[in-house]
mmCIF file of the N, C-alpha and C atoms, coordinates in Angstrom:
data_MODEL
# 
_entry.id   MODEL 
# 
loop_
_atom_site.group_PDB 
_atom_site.id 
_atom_site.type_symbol 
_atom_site.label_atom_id 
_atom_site.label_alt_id 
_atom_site.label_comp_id 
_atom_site.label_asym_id 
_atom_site.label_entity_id 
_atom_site.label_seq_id 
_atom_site.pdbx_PDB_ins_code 
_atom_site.Cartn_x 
_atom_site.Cartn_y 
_atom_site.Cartn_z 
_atom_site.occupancy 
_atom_site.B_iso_or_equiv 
_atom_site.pdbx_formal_charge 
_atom_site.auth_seq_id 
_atom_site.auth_comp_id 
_atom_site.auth_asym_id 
_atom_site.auth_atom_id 
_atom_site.pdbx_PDB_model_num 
ATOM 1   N N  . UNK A 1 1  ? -32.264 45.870  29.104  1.00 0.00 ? 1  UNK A N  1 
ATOM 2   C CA . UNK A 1 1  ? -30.962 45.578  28.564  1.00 0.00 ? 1  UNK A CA 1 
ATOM 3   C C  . UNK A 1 1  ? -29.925 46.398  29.337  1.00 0.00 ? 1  UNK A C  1 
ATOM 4   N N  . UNK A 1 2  ? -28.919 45.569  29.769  1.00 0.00 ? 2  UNK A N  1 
ATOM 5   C CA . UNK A 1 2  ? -27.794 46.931  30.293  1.00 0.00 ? 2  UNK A CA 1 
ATOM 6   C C  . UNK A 1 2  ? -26.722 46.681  29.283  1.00 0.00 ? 2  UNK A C  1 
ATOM 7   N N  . UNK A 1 3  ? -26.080 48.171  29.357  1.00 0.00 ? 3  UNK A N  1 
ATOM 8   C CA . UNK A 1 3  ? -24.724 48.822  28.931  1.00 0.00 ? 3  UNK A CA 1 
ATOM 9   C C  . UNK A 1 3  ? -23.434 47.614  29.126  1.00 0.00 ? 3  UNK A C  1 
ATOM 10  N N  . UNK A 1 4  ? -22.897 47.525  28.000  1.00 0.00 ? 4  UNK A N  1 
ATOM 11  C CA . UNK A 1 4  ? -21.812 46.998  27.797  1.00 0.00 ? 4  UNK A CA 1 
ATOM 12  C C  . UNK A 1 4  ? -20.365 47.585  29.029  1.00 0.00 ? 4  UNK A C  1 
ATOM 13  N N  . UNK A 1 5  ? -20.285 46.647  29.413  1.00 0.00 ? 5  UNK A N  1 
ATOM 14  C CA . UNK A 1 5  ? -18.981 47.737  30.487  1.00 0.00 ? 5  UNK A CA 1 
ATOM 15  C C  . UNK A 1 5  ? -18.116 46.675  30.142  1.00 0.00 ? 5  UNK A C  1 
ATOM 16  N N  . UNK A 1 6  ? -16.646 47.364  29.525  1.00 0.00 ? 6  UNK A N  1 
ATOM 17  C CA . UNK A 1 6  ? -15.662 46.920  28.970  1.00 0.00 ? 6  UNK A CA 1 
ATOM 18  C C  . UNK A 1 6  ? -14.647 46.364  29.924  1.00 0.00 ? 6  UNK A C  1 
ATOM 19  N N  . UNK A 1 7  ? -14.778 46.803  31.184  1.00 0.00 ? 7  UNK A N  1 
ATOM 20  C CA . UNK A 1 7  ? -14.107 46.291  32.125  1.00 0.00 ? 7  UNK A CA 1 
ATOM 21  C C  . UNK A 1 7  ? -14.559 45.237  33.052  1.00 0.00 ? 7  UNK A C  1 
ATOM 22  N N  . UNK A 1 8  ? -15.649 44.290  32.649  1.00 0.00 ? 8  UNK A N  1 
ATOM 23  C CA . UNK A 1 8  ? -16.492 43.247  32.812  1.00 0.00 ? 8  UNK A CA 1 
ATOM 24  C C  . UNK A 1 8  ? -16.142 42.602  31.860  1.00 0.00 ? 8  UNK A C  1 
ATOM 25  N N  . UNK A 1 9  ? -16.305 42.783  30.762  1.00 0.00 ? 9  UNK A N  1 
ATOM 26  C CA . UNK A 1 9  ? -16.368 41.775  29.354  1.00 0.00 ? 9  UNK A CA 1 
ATOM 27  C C  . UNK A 1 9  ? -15.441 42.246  28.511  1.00 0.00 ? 9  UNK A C  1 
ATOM 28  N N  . UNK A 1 10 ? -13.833 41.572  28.720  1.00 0.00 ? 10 UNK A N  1 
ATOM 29  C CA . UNK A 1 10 ? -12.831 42.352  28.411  1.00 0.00 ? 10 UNK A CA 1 
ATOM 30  C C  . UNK A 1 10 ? -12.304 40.829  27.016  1.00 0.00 ? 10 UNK A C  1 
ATOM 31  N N  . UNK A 1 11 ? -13.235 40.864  25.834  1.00 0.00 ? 11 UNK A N  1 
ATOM 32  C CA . UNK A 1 11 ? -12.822 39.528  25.102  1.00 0.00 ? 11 UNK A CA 1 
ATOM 33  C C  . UNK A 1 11 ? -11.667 39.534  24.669  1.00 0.00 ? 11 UNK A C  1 
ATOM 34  N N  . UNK A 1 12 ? -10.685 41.023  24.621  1.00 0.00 ? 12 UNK A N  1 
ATOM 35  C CA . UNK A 1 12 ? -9.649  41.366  23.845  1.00 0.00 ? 12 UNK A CA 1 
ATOM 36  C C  . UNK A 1 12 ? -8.452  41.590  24.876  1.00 0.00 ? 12 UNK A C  1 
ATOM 37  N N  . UNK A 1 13 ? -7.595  40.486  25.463  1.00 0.00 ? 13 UNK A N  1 
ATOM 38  C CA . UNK A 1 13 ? -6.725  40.802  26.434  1.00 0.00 ? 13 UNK A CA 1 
ATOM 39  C C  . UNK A 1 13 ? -5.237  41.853  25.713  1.00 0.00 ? 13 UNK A C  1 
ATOM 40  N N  . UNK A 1 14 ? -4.732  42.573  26.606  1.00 0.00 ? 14 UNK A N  1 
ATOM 41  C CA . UNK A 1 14 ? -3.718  43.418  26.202  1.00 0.00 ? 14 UNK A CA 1 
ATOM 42  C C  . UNK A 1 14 ? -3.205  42.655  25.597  1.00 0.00 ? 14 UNK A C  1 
ATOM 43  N N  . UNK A 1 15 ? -2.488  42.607  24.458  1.00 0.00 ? 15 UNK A N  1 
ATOM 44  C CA . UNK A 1 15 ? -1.200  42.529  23.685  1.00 0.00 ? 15 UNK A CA 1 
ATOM 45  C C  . UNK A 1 15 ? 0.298   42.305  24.589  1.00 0.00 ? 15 UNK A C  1 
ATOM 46  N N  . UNK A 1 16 ? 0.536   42.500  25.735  1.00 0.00 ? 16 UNK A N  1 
ATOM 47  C CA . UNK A 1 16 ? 1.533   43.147  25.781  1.00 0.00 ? 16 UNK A CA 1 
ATOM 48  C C  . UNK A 1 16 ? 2.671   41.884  26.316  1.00 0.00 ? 16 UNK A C  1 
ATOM 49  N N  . UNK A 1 17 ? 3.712   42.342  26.660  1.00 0.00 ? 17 UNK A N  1 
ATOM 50  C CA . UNK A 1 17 ? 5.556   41.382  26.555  1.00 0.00 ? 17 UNK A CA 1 
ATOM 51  C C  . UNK A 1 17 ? 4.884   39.651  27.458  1.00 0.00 ? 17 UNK A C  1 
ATOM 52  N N  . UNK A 1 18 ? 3.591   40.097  28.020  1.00 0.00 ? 18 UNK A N  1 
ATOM 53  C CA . UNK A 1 18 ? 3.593   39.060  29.074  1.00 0.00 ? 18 UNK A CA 1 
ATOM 54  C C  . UNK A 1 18 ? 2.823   38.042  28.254  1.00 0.00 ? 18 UNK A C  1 
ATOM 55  N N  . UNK A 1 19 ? 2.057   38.380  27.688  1.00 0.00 ? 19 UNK A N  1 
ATOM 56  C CA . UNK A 1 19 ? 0.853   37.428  26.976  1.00 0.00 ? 19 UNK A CA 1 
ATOM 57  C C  . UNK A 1 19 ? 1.263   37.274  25.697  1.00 0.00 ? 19 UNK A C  1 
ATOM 58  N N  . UNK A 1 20 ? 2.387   38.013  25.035  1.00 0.00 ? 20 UNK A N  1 
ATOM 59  C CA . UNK A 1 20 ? 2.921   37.724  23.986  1.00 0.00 ? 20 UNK A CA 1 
ATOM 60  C C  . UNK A 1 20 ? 4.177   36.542  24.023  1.00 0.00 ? 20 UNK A C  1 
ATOM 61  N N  . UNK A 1 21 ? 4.941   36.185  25.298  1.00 0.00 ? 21 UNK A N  1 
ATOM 62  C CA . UNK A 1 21 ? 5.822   35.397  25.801  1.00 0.00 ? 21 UNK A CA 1 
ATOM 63  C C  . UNK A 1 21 ? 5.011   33.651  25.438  1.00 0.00 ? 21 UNK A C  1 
ATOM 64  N N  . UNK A 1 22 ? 3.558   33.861  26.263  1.00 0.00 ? 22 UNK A N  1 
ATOM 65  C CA . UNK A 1 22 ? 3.057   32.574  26.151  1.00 0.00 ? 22 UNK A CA 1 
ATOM 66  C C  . UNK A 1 22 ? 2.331   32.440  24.633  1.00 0.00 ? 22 UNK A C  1 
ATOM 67  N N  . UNK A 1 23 ? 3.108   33.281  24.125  1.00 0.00 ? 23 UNK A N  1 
ATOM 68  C CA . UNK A 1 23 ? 2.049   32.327  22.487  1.00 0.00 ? 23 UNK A CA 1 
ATOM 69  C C  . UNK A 1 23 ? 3.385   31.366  21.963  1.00 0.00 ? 23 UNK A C  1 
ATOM 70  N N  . UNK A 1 24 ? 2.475   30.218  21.018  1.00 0.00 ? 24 UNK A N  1 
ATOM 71  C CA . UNK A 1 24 ? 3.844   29.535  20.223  1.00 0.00 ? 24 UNK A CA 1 
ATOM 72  C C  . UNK A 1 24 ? 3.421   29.684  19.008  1.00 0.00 ? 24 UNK A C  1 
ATOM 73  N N  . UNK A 1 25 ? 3.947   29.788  17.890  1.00 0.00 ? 25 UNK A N  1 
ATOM 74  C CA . UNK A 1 25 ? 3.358   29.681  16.599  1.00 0.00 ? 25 UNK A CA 1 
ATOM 75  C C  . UNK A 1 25 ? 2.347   28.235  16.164  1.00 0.00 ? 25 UNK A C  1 
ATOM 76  N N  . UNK A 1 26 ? 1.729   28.889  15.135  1.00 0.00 ? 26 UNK A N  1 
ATOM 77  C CA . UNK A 1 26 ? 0.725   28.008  14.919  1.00 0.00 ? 26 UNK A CA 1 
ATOM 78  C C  . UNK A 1 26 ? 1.040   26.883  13.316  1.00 0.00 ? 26 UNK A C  1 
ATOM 79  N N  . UNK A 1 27 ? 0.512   25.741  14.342  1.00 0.00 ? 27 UNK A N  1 
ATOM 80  C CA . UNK A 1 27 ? 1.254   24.408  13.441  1.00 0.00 ? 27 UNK A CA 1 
ATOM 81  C C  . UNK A 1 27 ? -0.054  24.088  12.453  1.00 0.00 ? 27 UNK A C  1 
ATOM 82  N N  . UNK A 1 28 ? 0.354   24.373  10.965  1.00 0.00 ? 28 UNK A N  1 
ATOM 83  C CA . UNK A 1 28 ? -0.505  24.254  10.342  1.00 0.00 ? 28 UNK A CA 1 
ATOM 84  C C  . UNK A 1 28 ? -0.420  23.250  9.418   1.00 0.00 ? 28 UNK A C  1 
ATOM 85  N N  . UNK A 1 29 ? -1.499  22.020  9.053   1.00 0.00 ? 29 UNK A N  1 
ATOM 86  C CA . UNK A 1 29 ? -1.220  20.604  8.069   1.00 0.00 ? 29 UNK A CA 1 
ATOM 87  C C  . UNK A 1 29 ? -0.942  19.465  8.600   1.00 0.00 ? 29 UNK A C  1 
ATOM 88  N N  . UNK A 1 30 ? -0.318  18.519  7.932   1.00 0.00 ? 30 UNK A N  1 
ATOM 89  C CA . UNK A 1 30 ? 0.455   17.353  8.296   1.00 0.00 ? 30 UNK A CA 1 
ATOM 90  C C  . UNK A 1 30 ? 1.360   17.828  9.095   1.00 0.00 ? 30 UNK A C  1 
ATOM 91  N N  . UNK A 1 31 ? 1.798   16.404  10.547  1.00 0.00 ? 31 UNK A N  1 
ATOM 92  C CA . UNK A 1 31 ? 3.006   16.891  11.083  1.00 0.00 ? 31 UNK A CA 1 
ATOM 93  C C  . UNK A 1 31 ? 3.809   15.804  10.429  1.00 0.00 ? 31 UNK A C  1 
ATOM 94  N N  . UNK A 1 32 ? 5.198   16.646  10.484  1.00 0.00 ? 32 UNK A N  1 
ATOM 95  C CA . UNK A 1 32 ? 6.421   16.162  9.471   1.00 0.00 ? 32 UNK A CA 1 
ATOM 96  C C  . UNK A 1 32 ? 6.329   14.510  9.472   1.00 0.00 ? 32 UNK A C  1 
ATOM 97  N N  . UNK A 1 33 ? 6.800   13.863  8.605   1.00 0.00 ? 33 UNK A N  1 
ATOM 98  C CA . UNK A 1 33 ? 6.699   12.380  8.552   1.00 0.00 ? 33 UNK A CA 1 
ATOM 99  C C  . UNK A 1 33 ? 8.322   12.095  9.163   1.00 0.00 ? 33 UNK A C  1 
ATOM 100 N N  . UNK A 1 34 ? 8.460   11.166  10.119  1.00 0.00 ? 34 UNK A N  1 
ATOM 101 C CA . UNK A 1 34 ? 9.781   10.511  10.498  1.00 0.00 ? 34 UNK A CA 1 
ATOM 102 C C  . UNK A 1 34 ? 10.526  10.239  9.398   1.00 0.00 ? 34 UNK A C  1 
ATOM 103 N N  . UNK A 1 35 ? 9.368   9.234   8.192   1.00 0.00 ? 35 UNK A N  1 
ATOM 104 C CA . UNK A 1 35 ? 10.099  8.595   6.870   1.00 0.00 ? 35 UNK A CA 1 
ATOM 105 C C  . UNK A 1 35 ? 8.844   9.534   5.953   1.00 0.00 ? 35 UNK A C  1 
ATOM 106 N N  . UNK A 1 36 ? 9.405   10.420  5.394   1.00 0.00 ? 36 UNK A N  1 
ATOM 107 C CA . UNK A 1 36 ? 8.948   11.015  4.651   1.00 0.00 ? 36 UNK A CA 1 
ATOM 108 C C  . UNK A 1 36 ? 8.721   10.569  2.981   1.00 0.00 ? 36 UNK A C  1 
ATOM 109 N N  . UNK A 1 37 ? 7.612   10.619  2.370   1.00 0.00 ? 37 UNK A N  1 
ATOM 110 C CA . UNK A 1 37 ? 7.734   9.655   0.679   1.00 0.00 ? 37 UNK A CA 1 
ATOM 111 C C  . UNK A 1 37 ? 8.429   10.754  -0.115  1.00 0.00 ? 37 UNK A C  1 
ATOM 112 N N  . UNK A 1 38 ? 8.711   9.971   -0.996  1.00 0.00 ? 38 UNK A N  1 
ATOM 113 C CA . UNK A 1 38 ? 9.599   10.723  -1.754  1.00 0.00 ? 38 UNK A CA 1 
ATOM 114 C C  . UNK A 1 38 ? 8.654   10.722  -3.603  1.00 0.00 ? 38 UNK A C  1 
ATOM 115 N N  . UNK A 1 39 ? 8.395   11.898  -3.924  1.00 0.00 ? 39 UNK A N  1 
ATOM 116 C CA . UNK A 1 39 ? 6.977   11.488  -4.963  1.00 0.00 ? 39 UNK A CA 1 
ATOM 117 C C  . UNK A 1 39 ? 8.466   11.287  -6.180  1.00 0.00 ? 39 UNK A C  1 
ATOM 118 N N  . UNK A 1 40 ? 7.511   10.975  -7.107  1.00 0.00 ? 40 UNK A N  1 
ATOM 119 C CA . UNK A 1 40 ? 7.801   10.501  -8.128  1.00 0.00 ? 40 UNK A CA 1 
ATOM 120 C C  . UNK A 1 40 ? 6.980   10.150  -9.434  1.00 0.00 ? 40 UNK A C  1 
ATOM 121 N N  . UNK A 1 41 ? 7.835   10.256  -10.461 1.00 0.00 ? 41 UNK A N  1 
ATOM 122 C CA . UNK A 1 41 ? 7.099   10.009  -12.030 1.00 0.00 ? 41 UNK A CA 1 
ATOM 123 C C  . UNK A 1 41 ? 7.245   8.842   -12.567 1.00 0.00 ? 41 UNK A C  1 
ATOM 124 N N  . UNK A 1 42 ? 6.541   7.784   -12.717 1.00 0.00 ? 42 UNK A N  1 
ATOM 125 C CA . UNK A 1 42 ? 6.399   6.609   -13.186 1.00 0.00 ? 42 UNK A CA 1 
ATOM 126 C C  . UNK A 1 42 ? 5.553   6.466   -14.429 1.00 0.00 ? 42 UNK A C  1 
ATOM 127 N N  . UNK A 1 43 ? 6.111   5.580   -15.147 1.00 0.00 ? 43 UNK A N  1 
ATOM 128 C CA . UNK A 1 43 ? 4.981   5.280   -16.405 1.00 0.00 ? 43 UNK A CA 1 
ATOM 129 C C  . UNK A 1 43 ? 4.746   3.687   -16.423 1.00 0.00 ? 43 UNK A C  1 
ATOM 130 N N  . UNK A 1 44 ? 3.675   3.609   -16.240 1.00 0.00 ? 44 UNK A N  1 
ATOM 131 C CA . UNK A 1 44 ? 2.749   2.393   -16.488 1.00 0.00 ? 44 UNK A CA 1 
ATOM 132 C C  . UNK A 1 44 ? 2.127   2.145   -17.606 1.00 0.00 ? 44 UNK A C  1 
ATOM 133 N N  . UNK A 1 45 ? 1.621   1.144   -18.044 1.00 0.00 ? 45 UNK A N  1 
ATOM 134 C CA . UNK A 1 45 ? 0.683   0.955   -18.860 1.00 0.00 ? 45 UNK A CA 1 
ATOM 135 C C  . UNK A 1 45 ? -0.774  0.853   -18.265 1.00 0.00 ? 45 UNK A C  1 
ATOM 136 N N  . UNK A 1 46 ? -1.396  1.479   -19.253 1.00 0.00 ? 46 UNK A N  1 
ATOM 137 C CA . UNK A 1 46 ? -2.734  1.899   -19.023 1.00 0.00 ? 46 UNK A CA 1 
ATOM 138 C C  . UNK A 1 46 ? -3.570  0.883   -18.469 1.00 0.00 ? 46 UNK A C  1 
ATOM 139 N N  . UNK A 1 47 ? -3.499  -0.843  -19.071 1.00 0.00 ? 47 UNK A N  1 
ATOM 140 C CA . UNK A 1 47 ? -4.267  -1.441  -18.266 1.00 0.00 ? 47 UNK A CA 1 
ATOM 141 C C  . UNK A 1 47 ? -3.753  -1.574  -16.681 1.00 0.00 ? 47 UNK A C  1 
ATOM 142 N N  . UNK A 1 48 ? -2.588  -2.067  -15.893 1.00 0.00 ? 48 UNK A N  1 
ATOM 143 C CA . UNK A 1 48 ? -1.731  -1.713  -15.004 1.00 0.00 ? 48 UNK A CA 1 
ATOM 144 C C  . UNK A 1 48 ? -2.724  -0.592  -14.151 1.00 0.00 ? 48 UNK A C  1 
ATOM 145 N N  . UNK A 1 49 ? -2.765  0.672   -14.839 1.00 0.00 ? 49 UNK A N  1 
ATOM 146 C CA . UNK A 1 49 ? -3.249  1.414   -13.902 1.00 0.00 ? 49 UNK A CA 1 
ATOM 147 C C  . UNK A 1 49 ? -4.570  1.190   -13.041 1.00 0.00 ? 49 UNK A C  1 
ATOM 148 N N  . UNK A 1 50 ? -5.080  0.907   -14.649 1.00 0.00 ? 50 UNK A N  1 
ATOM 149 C CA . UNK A 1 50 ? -6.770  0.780   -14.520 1.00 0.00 ? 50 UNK A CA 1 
ATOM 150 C C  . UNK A 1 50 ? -6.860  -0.470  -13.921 1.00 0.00 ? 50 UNK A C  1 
ATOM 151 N N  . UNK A 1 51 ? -6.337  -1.317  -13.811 1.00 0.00 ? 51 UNK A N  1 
ATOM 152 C CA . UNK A 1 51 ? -6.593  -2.521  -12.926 1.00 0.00 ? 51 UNK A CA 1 
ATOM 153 C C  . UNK A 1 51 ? -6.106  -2.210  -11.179 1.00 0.00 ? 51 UNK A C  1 
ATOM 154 N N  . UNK A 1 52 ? -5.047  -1.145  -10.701 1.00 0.00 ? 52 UNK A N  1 
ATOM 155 C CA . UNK A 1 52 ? -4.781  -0.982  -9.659  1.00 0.00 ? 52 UNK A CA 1 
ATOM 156 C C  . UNK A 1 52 ? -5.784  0.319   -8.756  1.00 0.00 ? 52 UNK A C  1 
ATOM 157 N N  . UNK A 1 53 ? -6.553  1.192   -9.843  1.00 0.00 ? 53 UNK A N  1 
ATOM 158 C CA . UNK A 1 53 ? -6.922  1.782   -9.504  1.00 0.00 ? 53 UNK A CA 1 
ATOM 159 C C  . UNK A 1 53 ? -8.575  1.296   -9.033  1.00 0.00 ? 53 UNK A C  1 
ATOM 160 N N  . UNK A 1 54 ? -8.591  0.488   -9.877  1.00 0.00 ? 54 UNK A N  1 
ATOM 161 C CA . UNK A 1 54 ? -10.007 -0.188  -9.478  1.00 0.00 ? 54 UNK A CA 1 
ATOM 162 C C  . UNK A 1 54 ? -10.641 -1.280  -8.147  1.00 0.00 ? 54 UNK A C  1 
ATOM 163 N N  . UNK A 1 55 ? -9.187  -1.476  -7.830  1.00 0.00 ? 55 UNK A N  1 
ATOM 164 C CA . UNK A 1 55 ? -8.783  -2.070  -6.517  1.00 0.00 ? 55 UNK A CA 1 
ATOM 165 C C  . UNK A 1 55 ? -9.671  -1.364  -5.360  1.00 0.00 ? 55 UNK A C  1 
ATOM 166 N N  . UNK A 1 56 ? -9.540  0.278   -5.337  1.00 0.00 ? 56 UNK A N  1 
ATOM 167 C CA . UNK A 1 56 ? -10.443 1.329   -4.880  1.00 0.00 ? 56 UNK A CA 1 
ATOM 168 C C  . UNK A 1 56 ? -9.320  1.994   -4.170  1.00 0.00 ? 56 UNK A C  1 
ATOM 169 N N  . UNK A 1 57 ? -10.081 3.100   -3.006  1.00 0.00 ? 57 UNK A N  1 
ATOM 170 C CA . UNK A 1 57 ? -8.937  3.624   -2.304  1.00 0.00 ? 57 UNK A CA 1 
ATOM 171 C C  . UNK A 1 57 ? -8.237  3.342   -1.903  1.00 0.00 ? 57 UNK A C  1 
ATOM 172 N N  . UNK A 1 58 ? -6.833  3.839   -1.925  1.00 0.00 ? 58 UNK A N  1 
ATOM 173 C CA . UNK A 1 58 ? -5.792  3.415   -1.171  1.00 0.00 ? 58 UNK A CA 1 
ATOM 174 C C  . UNK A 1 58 ? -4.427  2.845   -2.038  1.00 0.00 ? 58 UNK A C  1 
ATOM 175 N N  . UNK A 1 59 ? -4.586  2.619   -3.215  1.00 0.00 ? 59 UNK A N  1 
ATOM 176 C CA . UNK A 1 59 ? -3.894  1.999   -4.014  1.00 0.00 ? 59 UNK A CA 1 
ATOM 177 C C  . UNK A 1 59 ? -2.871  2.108   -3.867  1.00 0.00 ? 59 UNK A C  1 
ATOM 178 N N  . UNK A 1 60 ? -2.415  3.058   -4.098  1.00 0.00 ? 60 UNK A N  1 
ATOM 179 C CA . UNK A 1 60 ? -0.678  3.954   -4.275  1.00 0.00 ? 60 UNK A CA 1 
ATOM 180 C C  . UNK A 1 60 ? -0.096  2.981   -2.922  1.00 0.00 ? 60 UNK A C  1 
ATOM 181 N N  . UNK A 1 61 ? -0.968  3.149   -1.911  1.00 0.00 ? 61 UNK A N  1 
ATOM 182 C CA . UNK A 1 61 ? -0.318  2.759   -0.297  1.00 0.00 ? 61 UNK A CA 1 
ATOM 183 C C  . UNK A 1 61 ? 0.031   1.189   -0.548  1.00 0.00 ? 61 UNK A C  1 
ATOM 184 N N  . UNK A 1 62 ? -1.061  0.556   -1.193  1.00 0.00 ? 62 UNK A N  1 
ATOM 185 C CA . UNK A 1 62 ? -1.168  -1.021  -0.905  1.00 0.00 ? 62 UNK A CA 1 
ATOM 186 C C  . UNK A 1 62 ? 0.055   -1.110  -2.404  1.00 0.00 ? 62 UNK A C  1 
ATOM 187 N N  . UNK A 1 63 ? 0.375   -0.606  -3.574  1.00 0.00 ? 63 UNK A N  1 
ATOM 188 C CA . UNK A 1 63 ? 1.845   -0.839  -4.342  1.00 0.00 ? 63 UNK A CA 1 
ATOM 189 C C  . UNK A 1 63 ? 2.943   -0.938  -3.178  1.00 0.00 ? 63 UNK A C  1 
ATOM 190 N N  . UNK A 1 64 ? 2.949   1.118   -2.593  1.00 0.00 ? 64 UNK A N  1 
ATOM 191 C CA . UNK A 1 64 ? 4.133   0.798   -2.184  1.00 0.00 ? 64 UNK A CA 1 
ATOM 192 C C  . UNK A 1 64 ? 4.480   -0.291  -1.003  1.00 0.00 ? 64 UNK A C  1 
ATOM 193 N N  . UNK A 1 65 ? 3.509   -0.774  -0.282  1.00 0.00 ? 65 UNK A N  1 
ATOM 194 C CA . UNK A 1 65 ? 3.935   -2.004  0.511   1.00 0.00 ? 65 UNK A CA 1 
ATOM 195 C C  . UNK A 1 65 ? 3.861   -3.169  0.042   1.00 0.00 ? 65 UNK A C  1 
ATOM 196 N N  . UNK A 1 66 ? 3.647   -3.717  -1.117  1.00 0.00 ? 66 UNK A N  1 
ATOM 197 C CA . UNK A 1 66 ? 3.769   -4.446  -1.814  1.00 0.00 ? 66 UNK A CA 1 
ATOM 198 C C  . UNK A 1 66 ? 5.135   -4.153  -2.578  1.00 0.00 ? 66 UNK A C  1 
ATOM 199 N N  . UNK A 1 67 ? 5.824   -3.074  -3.176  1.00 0.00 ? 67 UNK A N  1 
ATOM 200 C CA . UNK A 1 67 ? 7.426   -2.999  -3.550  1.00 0.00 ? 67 UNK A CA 1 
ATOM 201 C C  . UNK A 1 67 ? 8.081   -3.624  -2.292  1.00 0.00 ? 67 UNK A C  1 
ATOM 202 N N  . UNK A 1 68 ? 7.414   -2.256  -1.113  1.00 0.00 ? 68 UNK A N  1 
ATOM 203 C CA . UNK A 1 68 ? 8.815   -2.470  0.324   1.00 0.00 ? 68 UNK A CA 1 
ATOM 204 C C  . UNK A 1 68 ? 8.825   -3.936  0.849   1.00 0.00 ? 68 UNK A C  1 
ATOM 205 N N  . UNK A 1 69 ? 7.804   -4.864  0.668   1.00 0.00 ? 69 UNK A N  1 
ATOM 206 C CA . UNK A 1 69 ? 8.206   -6.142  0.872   1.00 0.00 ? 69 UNK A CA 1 
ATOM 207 C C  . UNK A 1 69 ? 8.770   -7.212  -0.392  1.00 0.00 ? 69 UNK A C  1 
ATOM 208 N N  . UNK A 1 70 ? 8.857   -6.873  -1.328  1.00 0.00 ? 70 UNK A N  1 
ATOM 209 C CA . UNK A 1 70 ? 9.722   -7.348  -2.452  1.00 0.00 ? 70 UNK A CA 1 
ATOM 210 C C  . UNK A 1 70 ? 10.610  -6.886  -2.257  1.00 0.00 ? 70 UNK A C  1 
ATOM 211 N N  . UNK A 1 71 ? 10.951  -5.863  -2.149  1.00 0.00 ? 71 UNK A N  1 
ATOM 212 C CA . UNK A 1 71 ? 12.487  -5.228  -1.822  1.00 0.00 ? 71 UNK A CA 1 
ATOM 213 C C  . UNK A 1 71 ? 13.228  -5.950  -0.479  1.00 0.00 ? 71 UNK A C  1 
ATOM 214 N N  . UNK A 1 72 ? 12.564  -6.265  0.744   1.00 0.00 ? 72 UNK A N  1 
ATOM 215 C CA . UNK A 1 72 ? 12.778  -6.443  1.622   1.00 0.00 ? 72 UNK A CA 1 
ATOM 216 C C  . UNK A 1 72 ? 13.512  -8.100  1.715   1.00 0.00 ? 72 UNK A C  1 
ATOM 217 N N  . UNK A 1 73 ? 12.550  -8.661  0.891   1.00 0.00 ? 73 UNK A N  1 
ATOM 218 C CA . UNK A 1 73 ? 12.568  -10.027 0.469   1.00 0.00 ? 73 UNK A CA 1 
ATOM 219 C C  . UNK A 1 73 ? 14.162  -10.665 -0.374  1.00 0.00 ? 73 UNK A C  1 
ATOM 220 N N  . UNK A 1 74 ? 14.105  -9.493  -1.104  1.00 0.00 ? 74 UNK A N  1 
ATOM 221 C CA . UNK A 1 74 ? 15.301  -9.358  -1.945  1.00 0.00 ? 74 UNK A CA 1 
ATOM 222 C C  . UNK A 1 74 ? 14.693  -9.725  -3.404  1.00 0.00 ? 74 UNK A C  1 
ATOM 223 N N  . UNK A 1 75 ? 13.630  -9.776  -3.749  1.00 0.00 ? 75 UNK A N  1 
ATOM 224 C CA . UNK A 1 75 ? 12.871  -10.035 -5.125  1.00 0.00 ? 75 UNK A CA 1 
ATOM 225 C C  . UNK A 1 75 ? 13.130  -8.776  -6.265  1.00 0.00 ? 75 UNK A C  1 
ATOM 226 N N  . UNK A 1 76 ? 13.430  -7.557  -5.314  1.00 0.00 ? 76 UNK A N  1 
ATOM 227 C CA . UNK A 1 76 ? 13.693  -6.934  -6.555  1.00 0.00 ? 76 UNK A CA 1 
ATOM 228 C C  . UNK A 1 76 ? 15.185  -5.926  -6.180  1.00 0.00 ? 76 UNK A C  1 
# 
């Protein structure tokens, strides 16, 4: 086995003004939405739900494009 020599296997580069210049902060999550949703409190009736929810995943998505083309339409 040989000796660790720190000036071979250096995993920890200086800190210093030069290597601190090239960092950028770190982007954490979703990136921002162009059209961002806007949440909201709605009340439904219970069958309503249970019939949209049973549809399976995705529901919420397949309403709201189902409003934005009624809206679009001029239906509502």
């Amino acid at each position: 086995m040989t000796k660790f020599d720190p000036d071979i296997h250096d995993d920890n580069p200086p800190m210093d003004a030069a290597f601190m210049a090239g960092m950028k902060p770190s982007r954490r999550g979703r990136p921002k939405s162009a059209t961002p949703k806007v949440e909201i409190k709605i009340r439904l009736d219970a069958k309503t739900v249970e019939h949209l929810r049973g549809s399976g995943p995705g529901w919420q998505t397949r309403v709201n494009a189902l409003l934005e083309r009624m809206v679009a339409a001029g239906q509502i």
